[in-house]
C-alpha positions as a LaTeX table, in Angstrom:
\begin{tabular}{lrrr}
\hline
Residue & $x$ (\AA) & $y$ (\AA) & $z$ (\AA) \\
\hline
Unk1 & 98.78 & 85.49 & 23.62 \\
Unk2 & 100.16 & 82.62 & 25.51 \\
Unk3 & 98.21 & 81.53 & 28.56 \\
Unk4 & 100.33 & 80.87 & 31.44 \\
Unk5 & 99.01 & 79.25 & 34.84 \\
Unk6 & 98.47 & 80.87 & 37.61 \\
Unk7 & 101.18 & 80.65 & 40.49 \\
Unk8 & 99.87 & 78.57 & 43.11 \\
Unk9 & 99.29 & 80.88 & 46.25 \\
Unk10 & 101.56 & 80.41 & 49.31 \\
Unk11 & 100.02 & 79.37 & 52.40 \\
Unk12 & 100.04 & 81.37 & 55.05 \\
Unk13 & 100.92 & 79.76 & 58.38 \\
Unk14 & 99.53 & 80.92 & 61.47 \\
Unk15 & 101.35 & 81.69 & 64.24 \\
Unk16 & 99.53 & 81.10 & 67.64 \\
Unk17 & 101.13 & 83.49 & 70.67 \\
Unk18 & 101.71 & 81.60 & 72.93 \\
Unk19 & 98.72 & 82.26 & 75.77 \\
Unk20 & 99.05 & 84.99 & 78.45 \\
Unk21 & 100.12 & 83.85 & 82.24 \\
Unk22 & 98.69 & 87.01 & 83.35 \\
Unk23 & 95.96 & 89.17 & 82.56 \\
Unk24 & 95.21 & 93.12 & 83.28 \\
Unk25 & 92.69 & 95.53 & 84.61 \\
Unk26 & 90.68 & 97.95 & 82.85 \\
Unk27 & 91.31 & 101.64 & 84.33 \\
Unk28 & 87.65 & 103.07 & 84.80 \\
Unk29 & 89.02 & 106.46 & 84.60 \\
Unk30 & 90.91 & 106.77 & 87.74 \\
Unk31 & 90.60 & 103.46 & 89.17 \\
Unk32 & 94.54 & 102.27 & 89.01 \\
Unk33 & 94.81 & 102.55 & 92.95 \\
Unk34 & 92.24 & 99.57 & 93.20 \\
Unk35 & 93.54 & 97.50 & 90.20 \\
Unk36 & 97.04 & 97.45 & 91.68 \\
Unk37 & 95.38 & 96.18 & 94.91 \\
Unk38 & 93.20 & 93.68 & 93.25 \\
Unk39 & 96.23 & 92.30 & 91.34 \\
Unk40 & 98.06 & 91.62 & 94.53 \\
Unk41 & 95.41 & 90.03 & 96.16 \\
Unk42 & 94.82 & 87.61 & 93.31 \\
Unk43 & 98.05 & 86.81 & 93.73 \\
Unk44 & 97.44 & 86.52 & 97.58 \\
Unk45 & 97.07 & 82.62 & 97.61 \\
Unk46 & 96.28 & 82.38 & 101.21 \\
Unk47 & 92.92 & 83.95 & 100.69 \\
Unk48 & 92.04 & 81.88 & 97.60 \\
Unk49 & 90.41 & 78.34 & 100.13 \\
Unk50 & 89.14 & 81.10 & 101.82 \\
Unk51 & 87.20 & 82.68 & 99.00 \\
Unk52 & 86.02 & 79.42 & 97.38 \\
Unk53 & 84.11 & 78.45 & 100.44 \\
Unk54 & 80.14 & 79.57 & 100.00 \\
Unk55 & 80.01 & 83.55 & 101.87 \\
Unk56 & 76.86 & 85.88 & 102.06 \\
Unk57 & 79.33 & 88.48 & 102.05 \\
Unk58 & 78.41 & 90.50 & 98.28 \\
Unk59 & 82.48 & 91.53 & 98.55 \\
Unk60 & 83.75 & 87.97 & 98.71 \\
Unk61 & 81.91 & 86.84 & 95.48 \\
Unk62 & 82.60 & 90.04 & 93.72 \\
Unk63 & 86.34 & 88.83 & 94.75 \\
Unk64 & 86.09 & 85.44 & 93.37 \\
Unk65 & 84.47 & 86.65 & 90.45 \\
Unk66 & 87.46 & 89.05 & 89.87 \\
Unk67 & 89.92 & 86.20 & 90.35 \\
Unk68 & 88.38 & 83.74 & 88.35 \\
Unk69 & 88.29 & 85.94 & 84.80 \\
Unk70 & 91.82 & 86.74 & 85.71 \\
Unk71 & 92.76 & 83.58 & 84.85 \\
Unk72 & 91.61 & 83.46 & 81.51 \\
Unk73 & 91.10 & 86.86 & 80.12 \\
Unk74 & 91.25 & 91.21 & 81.05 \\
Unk75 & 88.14 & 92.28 & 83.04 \\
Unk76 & 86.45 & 94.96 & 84.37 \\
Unk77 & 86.45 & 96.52 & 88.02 \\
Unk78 & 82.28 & 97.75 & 87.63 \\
Unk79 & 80.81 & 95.67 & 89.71 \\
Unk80 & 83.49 & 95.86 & 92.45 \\
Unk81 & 83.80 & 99.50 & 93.02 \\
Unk82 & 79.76 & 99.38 & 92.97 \\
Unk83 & 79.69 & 96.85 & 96.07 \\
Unk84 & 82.72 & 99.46 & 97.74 \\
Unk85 & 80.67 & 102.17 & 96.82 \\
Unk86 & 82.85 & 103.87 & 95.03 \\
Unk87 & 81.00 & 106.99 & 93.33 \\
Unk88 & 83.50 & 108.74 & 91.15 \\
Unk89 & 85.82 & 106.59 & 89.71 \\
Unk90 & 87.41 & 109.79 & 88.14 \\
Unk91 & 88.74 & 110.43 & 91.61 \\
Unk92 & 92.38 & 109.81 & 92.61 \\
Unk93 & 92.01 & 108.10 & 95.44 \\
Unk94 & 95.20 & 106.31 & 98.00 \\
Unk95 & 96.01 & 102.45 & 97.81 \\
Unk96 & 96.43 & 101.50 & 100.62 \\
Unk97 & 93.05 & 102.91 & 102.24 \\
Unk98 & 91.34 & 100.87 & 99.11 \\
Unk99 & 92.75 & 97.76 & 101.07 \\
Unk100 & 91.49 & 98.91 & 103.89 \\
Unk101 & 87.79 & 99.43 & 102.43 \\
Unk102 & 88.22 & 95.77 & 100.99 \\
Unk103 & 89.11 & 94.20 & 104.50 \\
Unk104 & 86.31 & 96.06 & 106.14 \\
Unk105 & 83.77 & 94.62 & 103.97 \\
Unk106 & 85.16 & 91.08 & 103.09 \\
Unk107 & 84.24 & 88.07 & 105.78 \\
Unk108 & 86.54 & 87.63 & 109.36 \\
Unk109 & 87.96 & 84.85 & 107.84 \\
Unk110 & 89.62 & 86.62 & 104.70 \\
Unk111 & 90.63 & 89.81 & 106.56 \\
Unk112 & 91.86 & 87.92 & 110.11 \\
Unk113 & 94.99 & 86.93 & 107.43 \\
Unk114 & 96.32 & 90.35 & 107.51 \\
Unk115 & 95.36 & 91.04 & 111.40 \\
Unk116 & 97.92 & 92.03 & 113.63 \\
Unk117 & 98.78 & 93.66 & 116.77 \\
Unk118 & 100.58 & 96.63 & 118.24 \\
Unk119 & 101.28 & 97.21 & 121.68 \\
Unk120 & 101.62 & 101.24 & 122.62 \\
Unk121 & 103.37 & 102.15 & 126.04 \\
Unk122 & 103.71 & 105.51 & 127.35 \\
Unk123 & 106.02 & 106.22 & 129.85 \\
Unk124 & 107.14 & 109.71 & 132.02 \\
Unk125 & 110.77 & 110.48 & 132.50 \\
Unk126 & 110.79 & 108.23 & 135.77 \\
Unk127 & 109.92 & 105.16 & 133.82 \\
Unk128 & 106.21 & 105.15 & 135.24 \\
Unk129 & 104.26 & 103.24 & 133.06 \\
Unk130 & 101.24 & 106.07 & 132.16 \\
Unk131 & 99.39 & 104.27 & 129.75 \\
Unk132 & 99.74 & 100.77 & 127.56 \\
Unk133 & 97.11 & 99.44 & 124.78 \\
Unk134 & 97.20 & 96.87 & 122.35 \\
Unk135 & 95.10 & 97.76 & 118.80 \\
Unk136 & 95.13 & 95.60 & 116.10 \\
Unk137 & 96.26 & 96.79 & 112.30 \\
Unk138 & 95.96 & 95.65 & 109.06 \\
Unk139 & 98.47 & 97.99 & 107.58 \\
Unk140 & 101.78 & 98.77 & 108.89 \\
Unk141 & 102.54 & 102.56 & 108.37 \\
Unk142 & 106.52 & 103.48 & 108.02 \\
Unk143 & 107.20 & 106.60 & 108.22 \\
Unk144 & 110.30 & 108.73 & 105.74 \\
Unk145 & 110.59 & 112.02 & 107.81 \\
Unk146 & 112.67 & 111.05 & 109.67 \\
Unk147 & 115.26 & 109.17 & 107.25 \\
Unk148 & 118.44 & 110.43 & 105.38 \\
Unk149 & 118.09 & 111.67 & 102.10 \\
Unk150 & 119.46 & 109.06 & 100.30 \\
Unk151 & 118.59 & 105.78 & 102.15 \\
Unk152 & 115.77 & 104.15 & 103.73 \\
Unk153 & 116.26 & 100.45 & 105.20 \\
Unk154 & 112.99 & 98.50 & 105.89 \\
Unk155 & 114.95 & 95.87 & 107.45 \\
Unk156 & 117.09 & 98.07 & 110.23 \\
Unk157 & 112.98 & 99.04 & 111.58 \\
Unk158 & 112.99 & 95.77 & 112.41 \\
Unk159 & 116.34 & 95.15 & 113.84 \\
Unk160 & 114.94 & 96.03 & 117.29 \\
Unk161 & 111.47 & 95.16 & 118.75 \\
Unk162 & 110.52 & 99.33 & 118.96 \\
Unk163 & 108.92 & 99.85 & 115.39 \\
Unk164 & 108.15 & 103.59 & 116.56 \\
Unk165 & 109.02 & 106.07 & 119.28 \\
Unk166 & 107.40 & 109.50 & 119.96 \\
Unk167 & 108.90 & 111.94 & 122.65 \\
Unk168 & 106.66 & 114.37 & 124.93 \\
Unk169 & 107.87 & 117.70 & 125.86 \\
Unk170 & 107.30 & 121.10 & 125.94 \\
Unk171 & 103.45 & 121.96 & 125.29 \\
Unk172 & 102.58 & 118.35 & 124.64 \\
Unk173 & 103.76 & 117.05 & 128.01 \\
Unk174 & 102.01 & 114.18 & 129.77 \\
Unk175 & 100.46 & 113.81 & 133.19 \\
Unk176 & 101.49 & 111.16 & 135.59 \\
Unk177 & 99.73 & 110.55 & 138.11 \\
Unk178 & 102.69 & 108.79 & 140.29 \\
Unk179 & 104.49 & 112.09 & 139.83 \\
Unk180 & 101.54 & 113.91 & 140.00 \\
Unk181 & 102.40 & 116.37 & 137.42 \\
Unk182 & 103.12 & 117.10 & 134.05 \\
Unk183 & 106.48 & 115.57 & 132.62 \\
Unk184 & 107.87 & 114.85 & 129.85 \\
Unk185 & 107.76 & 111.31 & 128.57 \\
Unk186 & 108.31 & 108.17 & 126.05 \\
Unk187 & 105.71 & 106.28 & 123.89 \\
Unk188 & 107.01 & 103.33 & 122.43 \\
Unk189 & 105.31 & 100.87 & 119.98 \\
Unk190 & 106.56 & 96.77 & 120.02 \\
Unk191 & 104.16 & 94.34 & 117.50 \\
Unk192 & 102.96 & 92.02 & 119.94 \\
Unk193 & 101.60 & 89.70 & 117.23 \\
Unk194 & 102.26 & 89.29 & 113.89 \\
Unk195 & 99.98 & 88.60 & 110.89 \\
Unk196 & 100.49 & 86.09 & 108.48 \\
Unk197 & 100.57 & 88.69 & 105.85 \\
Unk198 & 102.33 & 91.57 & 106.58 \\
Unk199 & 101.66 & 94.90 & 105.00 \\
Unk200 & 104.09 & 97.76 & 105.15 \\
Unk201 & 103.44 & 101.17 & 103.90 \\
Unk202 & 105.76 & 103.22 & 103.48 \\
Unk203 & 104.43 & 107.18 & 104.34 \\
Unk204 & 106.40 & 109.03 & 101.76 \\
Unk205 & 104.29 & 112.31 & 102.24 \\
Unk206 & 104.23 & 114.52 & 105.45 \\
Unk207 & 102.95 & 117.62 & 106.28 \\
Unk208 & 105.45 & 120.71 & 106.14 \\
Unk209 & 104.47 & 123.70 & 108.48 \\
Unk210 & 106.84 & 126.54 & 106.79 \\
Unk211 & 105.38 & 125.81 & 103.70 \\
Unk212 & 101.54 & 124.28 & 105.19 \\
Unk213 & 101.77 & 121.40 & 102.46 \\
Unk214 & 102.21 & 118.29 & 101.83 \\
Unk215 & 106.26 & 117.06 & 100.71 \\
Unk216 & 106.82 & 113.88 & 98.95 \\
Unk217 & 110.15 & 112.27 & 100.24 \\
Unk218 & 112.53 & 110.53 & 97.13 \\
Unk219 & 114.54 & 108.77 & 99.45 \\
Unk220 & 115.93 & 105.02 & 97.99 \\
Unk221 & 114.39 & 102.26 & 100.36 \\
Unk222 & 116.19 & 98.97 & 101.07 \\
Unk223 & 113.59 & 96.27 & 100.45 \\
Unk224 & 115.05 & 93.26 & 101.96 \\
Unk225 & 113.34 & 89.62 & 99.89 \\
Unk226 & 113.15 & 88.00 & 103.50 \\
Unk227 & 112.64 & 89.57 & 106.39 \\
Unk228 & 113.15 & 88.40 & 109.87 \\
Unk229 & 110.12 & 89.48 & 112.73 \\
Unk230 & 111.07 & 87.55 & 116.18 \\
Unk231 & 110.11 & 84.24 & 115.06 \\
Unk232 & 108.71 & 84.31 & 112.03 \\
Unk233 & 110.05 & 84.81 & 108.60 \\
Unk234 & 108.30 & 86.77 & 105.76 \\
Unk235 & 109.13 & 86.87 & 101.95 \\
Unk236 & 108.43 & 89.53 & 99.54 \\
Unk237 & 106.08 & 88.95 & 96.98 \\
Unk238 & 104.23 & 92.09 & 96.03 \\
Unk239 & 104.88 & 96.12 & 96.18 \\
Unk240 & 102.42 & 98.97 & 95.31 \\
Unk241 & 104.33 & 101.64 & 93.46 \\
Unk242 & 102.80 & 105.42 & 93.37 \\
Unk243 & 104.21 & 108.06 & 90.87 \\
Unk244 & 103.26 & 111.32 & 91.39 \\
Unk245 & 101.97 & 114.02 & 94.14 \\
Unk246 & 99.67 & 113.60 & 96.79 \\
Unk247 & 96.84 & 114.77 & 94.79 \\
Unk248 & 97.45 & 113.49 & 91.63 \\
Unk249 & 99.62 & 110.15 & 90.13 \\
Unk250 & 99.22 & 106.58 & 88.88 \\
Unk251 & 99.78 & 103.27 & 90.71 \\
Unk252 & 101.30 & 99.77 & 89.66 \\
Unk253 & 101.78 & 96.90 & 91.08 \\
Unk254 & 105.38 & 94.84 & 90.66 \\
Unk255 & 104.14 & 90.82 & 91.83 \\
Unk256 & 105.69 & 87.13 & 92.52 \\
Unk257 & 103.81 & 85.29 & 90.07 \\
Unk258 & 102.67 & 81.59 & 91.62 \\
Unk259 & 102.62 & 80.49 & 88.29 \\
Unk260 & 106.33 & 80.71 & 87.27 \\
Unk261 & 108.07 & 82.71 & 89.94 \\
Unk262 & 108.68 & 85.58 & 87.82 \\
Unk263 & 107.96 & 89.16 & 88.66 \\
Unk264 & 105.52 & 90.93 & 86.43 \\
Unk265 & 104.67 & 94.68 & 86.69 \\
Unk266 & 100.61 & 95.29 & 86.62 \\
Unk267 & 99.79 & 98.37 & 84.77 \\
Unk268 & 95.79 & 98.62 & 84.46 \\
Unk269 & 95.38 & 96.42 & 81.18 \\
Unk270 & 99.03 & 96.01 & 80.15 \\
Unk271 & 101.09 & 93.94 & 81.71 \\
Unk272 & 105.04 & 93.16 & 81.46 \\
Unk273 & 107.84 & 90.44 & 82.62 \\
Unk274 & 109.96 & 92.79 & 85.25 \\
Unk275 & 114.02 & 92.18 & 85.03 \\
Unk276 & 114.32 & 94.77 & 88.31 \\
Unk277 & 112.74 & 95.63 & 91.23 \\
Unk278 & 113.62 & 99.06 & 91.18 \\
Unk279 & 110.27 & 100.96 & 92.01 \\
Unk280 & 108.71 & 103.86 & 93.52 \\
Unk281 & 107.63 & 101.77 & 97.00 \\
Unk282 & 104.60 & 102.56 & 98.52 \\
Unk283 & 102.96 & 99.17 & 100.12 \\
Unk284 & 104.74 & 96.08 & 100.67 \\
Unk285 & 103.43 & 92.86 & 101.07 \\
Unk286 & 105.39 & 90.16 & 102.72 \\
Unk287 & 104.10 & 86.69 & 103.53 \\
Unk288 & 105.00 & 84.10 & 105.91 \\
Unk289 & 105.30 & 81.47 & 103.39 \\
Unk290 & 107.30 & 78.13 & 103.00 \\
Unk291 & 110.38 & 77.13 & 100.86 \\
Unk292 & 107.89 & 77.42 & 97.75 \\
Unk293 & 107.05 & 81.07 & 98.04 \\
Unk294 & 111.39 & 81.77 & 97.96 \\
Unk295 & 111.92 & 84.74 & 95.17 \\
Unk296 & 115.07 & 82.83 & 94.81 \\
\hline
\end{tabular}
């Protein structure tokens, strides 16, 4: 039997992917409401000095901690629902009151970014002035109920300086005490100051009393990339999408990234280059940035 030599093996070549811009969350169980928040915030670059300085606060570090292994690998959400005290993590719970827990715990100097102000007037069909306040917000709520069915346009709110009305009549009349009666009357509300990042949500779900339940609206919303407030100019850069009812659903979160000005859909863990922005809109998030922060 003639010998023959063995064939020399063929090297394999590796092939290095090339490394991740962005990195997901992991979904505790029913934590997707928070990891689309957290995503948006890390990509919320105006809180970043803010975070970096030394804080007491145990939210602020958790924050930083969060940020910094997003920028080299997937992480965990444990130790940040623990300092929210979150309990069941099974739980469905609503975005945009998860960014409210965060800015109630974080330091002044984080949350004052988002801080703005409404003014509320109430007038009575004479144009008495019955009552005016100014509160300050975080969140921006927009309602649907009142929209067509096929179009929504965040941009025509803002048109005028009167974000909301509400009218007074019949058996929720208001007493004026020029008139010195019950009339009918006007509340307005005017944003009186602006925050540097502003936060829209958009309240898709209201309360239906011939069938005493909740109603999801499916209208299409305009979502304009700049948007014009008075004096000041804000650019989109993130939105919080829901799917789903009011009790149950999943969140994502469609971002600007800072890194190549691409927009990237978070989905817990995975994460994926976006070629739309076609989404199910619940929060927007609009900064008052420079020529830089353009989605152009």
């Amino acid at each position: 039997m003639n010998e023959y030599p063995e064939a020399p093996k063929e090297k394999r070549q590796r092939v290095s992917e090339p490394p991740k811009l962005h990195h997901g969350l992991y979904n505790q169980g029913n934590t997707c409401y928070l990891n689309s928040v957290l995503q948006v915030l890390f990509m919320t670059t105006e809180i970043h000095d803010r975070l970096d300085r030394v804080s007491e606060q145990e939210t602020d570090k958790e924050l930083r901690n969060i940020f910094t292994r997003l920028k080299q690998r997937e992480c965990t959400t444990e130790a940040m629902t623990r300092v929210l005290e979150i309990k069941d993590v099974h739980r469905q719970c609503d975005a945009a009151e998860s960014l409210r827990m965060i800015l109630r715990k974080v330091s002044p100097k984080i949350s004052e970014v988002f801080l703005g102000q409404l003014k509320y007037t109430t007038k009575c069909s004479q144009g008495h002035t019955i009552n005016e306040e100014t509160n300050p917000f975080w969140i921006l709520p927009l309602s649907l109920k009142h929209s067509s069915e096929r179009n929504y346009s965040v941009e025509e709110i803002f048109k005028s300086e009167t974000i909301s009305k509400e009218t007074f009549e019949g058996n929720n009349k208001v007493f004026c005490d020029r008139c010195q009666t019950e009339t009918t009357g006007n509340s307005e509300c005017v944003m009186a100051e602006a925050p540097q990042i502003l936060v829209l949500l958009l309240k898709r779900f209201t309360f239906d009393l011939n069938s005493r339940s909740h109603i999801k609206s499916d209208c299409c919303v305009d979502v304009p990339r700049e948007l014009q407030i008075k004096d000041r100019k804000y650019k989109l850069y993130a939105m919080v999408n829901h799917m789903g009812s009011l009790r149950s659903g999943h969140y994502t979160a469609t971002v600007l990234s800072n890194v190549d000005r691409a927009w990237y859909e978070f989905d817990d863990v995975r994460v994926k280059l976006q070629n739309s922005l076609s989404a199910r809109v619940q929060s927007l998030l609009e900064s008052e940035r420079g020529d830089e922060g353009t989605t152009e």
